[in-house]
KEGU-738996 format. One record per residue (C-alpha): residue in three letters; y, x, z. Coordinates in pm, 1 decimal. Layout:
KEGU-738996
ala_Y_X_Z;
...
END
This chain:
KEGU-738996
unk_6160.7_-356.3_6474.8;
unk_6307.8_-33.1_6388.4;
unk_6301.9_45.1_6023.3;
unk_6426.1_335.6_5788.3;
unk_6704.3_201.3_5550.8;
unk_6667.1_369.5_5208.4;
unk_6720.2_94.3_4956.6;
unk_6772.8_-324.9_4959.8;
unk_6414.6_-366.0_4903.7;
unk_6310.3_-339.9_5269.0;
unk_6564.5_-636.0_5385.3;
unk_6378.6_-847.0_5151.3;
unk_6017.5_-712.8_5254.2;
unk_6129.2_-760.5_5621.7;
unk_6185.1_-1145.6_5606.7;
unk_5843.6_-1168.5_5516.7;
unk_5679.3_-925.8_5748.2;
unk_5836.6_-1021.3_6018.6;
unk_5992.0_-1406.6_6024.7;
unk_6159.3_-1460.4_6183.9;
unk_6417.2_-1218.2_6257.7;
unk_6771.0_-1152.4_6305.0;
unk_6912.0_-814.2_6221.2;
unk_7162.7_-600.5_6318.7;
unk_7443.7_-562.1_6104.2;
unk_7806.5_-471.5_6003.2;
unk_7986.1_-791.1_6060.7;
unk_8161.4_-675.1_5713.4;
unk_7861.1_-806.6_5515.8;
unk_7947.6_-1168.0_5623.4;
unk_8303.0_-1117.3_5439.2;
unk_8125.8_-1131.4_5129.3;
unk_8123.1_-1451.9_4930.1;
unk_7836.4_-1673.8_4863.3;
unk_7573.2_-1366.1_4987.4;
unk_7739.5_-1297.9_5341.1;
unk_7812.5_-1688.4_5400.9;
unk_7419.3_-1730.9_5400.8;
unk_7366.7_-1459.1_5574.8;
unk_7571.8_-1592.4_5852.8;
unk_7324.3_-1895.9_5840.5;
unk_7054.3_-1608.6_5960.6;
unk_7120.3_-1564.9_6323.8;
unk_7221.4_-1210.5_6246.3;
unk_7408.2_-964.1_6514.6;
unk_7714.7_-885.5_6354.1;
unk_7885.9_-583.5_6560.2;
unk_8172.2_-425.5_6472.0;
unk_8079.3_-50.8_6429.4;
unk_8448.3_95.9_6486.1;
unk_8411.9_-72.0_6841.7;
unk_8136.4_164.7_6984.0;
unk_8125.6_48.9_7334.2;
unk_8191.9_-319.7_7217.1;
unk_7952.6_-295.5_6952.8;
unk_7688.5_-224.0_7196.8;
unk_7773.8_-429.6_7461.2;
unk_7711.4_-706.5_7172.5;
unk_7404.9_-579.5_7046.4;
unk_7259.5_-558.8_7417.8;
unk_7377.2_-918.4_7516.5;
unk_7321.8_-1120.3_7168.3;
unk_6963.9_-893.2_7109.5;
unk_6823.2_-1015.9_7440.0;
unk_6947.1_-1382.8_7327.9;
unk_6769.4_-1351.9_7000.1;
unk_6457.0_-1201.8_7115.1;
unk_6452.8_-1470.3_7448.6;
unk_6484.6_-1743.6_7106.8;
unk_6141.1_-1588.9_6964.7;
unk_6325.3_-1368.2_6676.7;
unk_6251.6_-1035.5_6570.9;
unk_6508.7_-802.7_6609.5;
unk_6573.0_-559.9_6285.3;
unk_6762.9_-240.0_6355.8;
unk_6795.3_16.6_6118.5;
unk_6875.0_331.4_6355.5;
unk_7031.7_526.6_6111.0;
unk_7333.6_264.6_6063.1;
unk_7303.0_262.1_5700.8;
unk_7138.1_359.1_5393.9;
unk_6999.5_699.1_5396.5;
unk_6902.4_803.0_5010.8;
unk_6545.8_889.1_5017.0;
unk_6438.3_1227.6_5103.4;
unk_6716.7_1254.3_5386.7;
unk_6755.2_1198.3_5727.6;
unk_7050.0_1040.8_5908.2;
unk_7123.6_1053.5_6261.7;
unk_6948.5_794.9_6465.3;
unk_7158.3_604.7_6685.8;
unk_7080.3_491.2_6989.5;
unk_7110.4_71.1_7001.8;
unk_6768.3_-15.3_6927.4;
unk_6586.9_169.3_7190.5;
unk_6857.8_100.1_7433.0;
unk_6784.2_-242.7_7380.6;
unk_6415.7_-196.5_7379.9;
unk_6455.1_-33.7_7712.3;
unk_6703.1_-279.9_7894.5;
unk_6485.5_-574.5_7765.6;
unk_6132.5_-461.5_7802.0;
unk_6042.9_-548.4_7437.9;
unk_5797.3_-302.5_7260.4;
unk_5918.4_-133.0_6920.9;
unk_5745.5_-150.9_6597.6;
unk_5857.3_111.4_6374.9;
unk_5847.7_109.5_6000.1;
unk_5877.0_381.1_5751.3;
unk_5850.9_297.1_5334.0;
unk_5921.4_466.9_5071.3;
unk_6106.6_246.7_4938.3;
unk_6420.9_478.6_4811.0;
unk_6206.0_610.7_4575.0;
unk_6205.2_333.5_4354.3;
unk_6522.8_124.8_4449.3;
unk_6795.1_424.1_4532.7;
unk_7058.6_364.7_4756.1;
unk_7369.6_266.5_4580.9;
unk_7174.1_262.2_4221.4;
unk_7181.5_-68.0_4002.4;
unk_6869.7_44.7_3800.7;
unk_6552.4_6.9_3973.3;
unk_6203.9_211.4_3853.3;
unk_5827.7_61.7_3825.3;
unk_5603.2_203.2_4100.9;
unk_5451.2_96.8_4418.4;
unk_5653.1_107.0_4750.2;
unk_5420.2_163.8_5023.0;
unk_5511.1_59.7_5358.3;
unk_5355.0_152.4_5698.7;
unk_5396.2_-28.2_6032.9;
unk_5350.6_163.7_6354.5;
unk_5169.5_41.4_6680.3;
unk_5395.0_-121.9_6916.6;
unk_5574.6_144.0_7112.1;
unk_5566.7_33.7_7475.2;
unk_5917.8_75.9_7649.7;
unk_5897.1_-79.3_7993.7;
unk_6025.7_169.2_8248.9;
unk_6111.7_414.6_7992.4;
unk_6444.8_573.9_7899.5;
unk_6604.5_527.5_7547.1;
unk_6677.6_869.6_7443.6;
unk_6265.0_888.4_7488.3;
unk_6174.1_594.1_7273.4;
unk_6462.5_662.2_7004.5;
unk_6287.0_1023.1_7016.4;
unk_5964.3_858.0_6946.6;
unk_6043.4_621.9_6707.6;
unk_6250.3_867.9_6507.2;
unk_5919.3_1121.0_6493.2;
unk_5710.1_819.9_6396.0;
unk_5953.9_737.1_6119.4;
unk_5989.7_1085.2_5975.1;
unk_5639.9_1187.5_5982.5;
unk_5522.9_869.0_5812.9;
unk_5791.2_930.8_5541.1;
unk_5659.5_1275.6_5494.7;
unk_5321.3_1130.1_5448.1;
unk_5431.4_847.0_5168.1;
unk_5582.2_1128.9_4994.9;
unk_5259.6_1284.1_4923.0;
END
């Protein structure tokens, strides 16, 4: 699963969408007290994002572990939380992982930011609308290709729950 990041909401919506799952994530977050100690109980991949070609050797090896254990594997390409209306660069793990395993990619877009901003305590009334692609087959493609089509998929559906 390769989702935008805009807000918290969507790593709550994602547990239910998709259970189970383990995401990808700074191992930083499992410093925190009380929240990052159950997160640890979560079979997440925590990488180390100053380690590039560690970080991905760890994604590739531990992704293909959780997705042989039946998991969903959440990736947010952009590496972090993009406020909504902009576009961050998106990185390469997922569909390199995608790619090296086989495993199709369901992309996500929301529009969620709108509501529950990046960084902002106060949340707004509204809907969120989220849309989930097709499965994006990967099996004898490259990654650059799939990244490139998940990131139009993403970007064009955002553009469309803007309107």
């Amino acid at each position: 699963v390769l989702c935008k990041h805009q807000s918290a909401w969507e790593t709550l919506a994602l547990q239910v969408i998709f259970p189970p799952q383990a995401w990808v994530l700074k191992r930083e977050l499992l410093w925190l007290p009380f929240f990052g100690w159950g997160l640890a109980m979560t079979s997440p991949i925590a990488i180390d994002r100053s380690d590039g070609k560690g970080a991905m050797k760890q994604l590739l090896k531990k992704g293909k572990e959780r997705l042989a254990q039946g998991f969903y594997v959440v990736i947010f390409p952009e590496g972090t939380r993009v406020p909504y209306g902009q576009r961050g660069k998106y990185k390469i793990g997922g569909a390199l992982l995608a790619a090296s395993s086989g495993t199709p990619v369901v992309p996500v877009a929301h529009n969620a930011g709108r509501l529950w901003g990046r960084n902002a305590f106060s949340k707004h009334p509204g809907v969120v609308t989220m849309s989930v692609g097709k499965p994006i087959v990967t099996q004898g493609r490259k990654a650059d290709e799939i990244n490139a089509e998940v990131e139009a998929w993403i970007e064009n559906e955002i553009r469309q729950l803007a309107h």
